[in-house]
N, C-alpha and C positions, 0 to 999 in steps of 0.2 A: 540592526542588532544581531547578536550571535546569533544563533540556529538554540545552542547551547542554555542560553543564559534568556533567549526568551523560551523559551520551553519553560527552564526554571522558577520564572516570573509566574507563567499560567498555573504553573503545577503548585504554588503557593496561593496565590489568590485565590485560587477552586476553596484553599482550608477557609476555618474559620478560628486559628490557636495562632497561624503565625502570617505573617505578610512582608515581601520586600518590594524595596522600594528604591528606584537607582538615585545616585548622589554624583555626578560626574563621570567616573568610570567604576566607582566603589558599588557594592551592594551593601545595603542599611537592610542589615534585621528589625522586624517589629513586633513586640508579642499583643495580639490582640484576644477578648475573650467575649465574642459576639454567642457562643456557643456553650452553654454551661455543660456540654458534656464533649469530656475530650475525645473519647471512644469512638463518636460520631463515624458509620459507615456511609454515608447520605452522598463523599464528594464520589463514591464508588459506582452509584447508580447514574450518576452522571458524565458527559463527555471525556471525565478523567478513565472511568472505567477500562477505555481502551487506549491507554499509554500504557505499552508492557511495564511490567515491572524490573524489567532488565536495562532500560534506557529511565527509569524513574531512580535505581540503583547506582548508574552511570553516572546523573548528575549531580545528587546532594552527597556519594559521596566525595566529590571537590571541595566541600564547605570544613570550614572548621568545625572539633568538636562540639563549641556550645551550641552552635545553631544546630548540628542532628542531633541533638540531644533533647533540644527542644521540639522535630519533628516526630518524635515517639510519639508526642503526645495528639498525633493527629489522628491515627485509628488503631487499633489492633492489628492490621494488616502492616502498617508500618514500620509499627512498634517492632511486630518478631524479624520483618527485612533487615532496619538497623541492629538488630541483637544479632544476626545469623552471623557465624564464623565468617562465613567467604564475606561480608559487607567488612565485617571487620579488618579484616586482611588485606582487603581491595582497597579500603578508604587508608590504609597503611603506607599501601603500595604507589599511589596516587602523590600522596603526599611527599612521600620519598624522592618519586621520576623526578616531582614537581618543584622538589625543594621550595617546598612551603607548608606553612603552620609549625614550621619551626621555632622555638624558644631559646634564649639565652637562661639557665637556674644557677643564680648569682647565690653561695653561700659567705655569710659573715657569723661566725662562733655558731649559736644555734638557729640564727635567722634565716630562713633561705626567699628568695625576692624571683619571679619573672620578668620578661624582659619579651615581646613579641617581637621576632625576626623580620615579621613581613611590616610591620609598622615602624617599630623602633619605637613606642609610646613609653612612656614611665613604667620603670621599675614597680611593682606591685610584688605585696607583701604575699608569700603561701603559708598557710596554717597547715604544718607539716603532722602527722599522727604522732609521735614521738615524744614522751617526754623528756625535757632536759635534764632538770638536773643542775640546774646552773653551768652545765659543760654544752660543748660544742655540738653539732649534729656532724656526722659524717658522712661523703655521700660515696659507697663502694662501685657505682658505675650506673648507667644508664641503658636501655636496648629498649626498641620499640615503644619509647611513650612510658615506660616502665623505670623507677628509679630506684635503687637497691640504698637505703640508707639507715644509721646504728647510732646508737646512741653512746653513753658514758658508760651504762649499765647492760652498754652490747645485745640492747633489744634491737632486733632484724626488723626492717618492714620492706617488703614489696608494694610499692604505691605508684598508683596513677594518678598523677596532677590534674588532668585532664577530668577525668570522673571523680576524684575525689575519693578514688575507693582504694583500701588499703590488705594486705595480710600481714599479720606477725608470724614469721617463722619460729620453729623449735627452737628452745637457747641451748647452745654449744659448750661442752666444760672447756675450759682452758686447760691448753697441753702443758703440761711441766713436769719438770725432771724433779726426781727428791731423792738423790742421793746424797744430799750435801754439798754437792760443787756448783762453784759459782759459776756461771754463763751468762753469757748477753745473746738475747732471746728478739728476736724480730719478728712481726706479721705482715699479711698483708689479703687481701681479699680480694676477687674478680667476678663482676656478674656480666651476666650474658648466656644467648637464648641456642639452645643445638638445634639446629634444623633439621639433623638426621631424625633426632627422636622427637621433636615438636614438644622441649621442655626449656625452660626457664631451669638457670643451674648459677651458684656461687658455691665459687674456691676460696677455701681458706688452707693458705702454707705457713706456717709456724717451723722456726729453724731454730735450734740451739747450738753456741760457738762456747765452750772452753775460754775461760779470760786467760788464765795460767798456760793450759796447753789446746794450739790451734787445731791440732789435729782432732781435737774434741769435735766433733759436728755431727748434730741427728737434726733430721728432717722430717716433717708431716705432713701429708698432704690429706685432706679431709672434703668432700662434696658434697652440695645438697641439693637434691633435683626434686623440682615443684610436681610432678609426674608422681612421685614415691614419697612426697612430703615427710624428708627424715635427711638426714647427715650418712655420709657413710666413706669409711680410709679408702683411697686406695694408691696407686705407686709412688712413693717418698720421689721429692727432686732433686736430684743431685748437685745442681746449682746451688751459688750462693746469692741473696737476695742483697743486693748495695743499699737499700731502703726500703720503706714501708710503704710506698706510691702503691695506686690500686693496678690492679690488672686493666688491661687495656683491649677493645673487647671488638676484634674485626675479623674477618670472614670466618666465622664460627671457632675462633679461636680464641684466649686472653692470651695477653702480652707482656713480657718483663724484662727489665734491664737486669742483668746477671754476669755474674764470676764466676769462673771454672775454677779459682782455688784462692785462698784467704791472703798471697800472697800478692794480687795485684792491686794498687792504687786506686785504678778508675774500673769500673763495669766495662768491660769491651765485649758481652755479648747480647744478643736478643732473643730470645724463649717463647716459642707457643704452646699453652696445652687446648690442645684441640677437645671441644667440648662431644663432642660426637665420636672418639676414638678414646679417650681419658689418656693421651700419650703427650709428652714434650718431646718437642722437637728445636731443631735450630733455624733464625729465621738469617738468613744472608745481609749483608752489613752493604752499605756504598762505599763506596770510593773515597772518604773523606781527605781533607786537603792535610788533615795533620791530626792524627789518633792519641794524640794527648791532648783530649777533649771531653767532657762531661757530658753523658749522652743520656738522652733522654726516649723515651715513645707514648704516643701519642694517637689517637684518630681524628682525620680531617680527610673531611669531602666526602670519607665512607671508604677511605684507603690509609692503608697504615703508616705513622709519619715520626720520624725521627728528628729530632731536636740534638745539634750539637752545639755547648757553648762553650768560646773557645775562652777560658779566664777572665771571663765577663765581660770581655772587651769585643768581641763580633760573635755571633751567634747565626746559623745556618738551620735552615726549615727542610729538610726531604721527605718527598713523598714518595711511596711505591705505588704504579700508577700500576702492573700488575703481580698480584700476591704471590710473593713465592719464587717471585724471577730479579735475579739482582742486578741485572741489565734493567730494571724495568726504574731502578730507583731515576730521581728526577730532583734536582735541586732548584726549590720552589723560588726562595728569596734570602738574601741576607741583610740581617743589619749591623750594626754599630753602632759604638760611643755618638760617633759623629751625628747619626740618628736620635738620639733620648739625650739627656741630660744626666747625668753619671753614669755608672754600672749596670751593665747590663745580668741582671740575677736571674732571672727566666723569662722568658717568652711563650706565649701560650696561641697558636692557631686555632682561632674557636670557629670559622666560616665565611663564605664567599661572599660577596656584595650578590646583589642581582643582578646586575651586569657581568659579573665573572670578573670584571677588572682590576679589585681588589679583595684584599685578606682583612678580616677585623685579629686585630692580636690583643691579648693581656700582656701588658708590660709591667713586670715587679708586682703582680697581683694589685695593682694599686690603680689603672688607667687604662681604658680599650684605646685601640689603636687603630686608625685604617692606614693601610699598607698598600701603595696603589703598583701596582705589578709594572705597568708600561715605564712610566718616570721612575722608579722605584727612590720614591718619597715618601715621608709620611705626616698626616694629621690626625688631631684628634678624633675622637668620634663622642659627641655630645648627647647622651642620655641620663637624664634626669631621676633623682631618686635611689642612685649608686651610693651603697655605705664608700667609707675612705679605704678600704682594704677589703679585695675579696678573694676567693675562689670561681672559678666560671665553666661552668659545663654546658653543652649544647643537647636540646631534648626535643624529639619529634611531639606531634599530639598524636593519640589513637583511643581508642575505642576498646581496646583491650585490659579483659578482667583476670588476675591473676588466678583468680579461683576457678576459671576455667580451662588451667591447664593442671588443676587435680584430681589424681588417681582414683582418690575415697573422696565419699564425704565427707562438708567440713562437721564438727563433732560439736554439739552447744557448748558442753564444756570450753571449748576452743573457742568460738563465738564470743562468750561472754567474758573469756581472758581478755580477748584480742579489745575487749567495748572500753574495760577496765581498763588495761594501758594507754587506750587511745584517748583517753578522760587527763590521764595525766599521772595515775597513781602507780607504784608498784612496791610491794615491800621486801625490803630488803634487811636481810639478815646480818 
């Protein structure tokens, strides 16, 4: 037996809240409750006492979130290791190296479903904080375990699936012009986490075009960082936005497909605004085999990845294997007609097998895909409890609370907003 994993054995057996138990090569959680008090210090005075607690940090954080969620309940001493930042971080970091405790969060209109990466087990429903509405839930991006998603009535939450625990952000007035003229007005929204300054932050760019004269164009750029818990302008973008796709959210930057002027067909550019800098920049383009093609970006594997489709007829995956160097792009895989059964309308790289030797894809948002690299062939991928039509974003587990990456206190007032909408209610004027 590992060195590892029998440590891990002993150091559960010593409780009396939880116990595993091996099943082949699987470990089976078991919650037992020999001990009517979870607080219990008793397994401290015993042979446990001298397992540091740096090699006891080591091991459970490998486990998924529900089982160390379940080890709080072992002592007090536990309870503040798993709360402590650095556990939190580590168990983040772990899971990351490890790619594992990773999620498939399958949306259809306002239903949003799980889907475990390491299992592949049935699709399972999430009771998201948000009310609907009868409208769809929207999900503006993902980072660390943390999912940015709005409603009809552009209520914000910051929520972790994981724990269950949610924030409502400030609500946002809409930008709008009132002069009179009419314009066609686009959004679009980017979440993701700055590491310079150790905040959580969503972009919101709102653009207004002139329908009569193009040269009409104002831009807004607006931020909100969980650090300063508020909204705030700052440098307009000079680009033009080709859609309302969310920002795309890789090495501490958001990403968008963009126009340098109202006058070209297709997006032929890519845009970072750097969350740690508040600047846009230009991200370098590959080599493509023919630039009258409809481009897309994307993250996959944890590097930033471009989607070009050529007329729905073949469709090209690249990835930048490193950020920033356009020597570094790498064309992952192609498919085609020949591959799927009609049109090829988008393609989605949502993660790697556990072997590495294939790609799972969304085809037409309607059917995952396994893509096997070596034959480059493809088959289905059979999991159960999939609506007929979806959305699919990939989400780590962690341990991480939004509220403790703020500035102030949270205010009761705000508490008992944030209880109210998360019931289901809100009144609207």
């Amino acid at each position: 037996m590992e060195p590892t994993r029998f440590a891990l054995r002993s150091l559960v057996n010593m409780t009396t809240s939880t116990a595993i138990r091996k099943n082949g090569s699987d470990l089976v959680y078991t919650t037992i409750q020999e001990n009517p008090n979870p607080w219990t210090e008793n397994m401290f005075s015993s042979p446990m006492a001298d397992v540091p607690l740096d090699l006891i940090s080591d091991i459970i954080c490998r486990l998924p979130t529900k089982a160390i969620l379940r080890f709080r309940r072992v002592s007090k001493i536990w309870k503040c290791l798993i709360d402590c930042s650095n556990f939190v971080n580590l168990h983040l970091k772990k899971s990351i190296e490890s790619q594992t405790h990773f999620h498939l969060i399958i949306r259809k209109n306002s239903d949003l479903f799980t889907v475990n990466l390491d299992l592949f087990d049935p699709a399972v429903e999430l009771i998201h904080p948000l009310m609907c509405y009868g409208s769809r839930i929207n999900i503006w991006g993902s980072c660390n375990g943390i999912l940015c998603i709005c409603n009809v009535a552009e209520d914000i939450a910051l929520w972790n699936p994981s724990t269950r625990k949610h924030r409502i952000l400030p609500s946002l007035p809409p930008d709008r012009r009132r002069d009179g003229v009419l314009r066609f007005s686009i959004e679009s929204y980017g979440f993701g986490f700055d590491s310079v300054h150790d905040d959580f932050k969503l972009l919101k760019i709102s653009q207004f075009i002139g329908l009569e004269d193009p040269m009409d164009f104002d831009s807004h750029v607006k931020v909100f960082s969980m650090r300063k818990f508020c909204w705030m302008p700052i440098e307009s973008m000079r680009y033009i936005l080709r859609s309302s796709k969310m920002g795309v959210f890789v090495n501490n930057a958001l990403h968008w497909v963009v126009s340098e002027n109202l006058g070209m067909e297709l997006a032929d550019l890519v845009v970072a605004f750097d969350l740690g800098t508040d600047r846009f920049e230009d991200i370098p383009l590959p080599e493509l085999t023919d630039f009258k093609c409809e481009i897309h970006v994307d993250v996959f594997g944890g590097c930033l990845c471009l989607l070009a489709n050529y007329d729905r007829v073949r469709f090209e995956v690249w990835v930048m294997k490193e950020y920033g160097v356009q020597e570094s792009w790498m064309k992952l895989l192609t498919v085609s007609q020949v591959d799927f059964v009609g049109s090829i309308k988008s393609v989605k790289p949502l993660t790697y097998s556990k072997t590495g030797c294939k790609v799972l894809l969304l085809h037409n948002r309607r059917k995952l895909i396994w893509y096997d690299l070596d034959t480059q062939t493809v088959h289905d991928a059979v999991i159960d409890g999939l609506p007929h039509s979806f959305d699919a974003e990939t989400l780590v587990e962690s341990l991480i609370s939004v509220d403790a990456y703020r500035g102030t206190p949270v205010k009761i007032v705000e508490e008992e907003r944030d209880d109210f909408l998360s019931e289901g209610f809100k009144l609207v004027l």
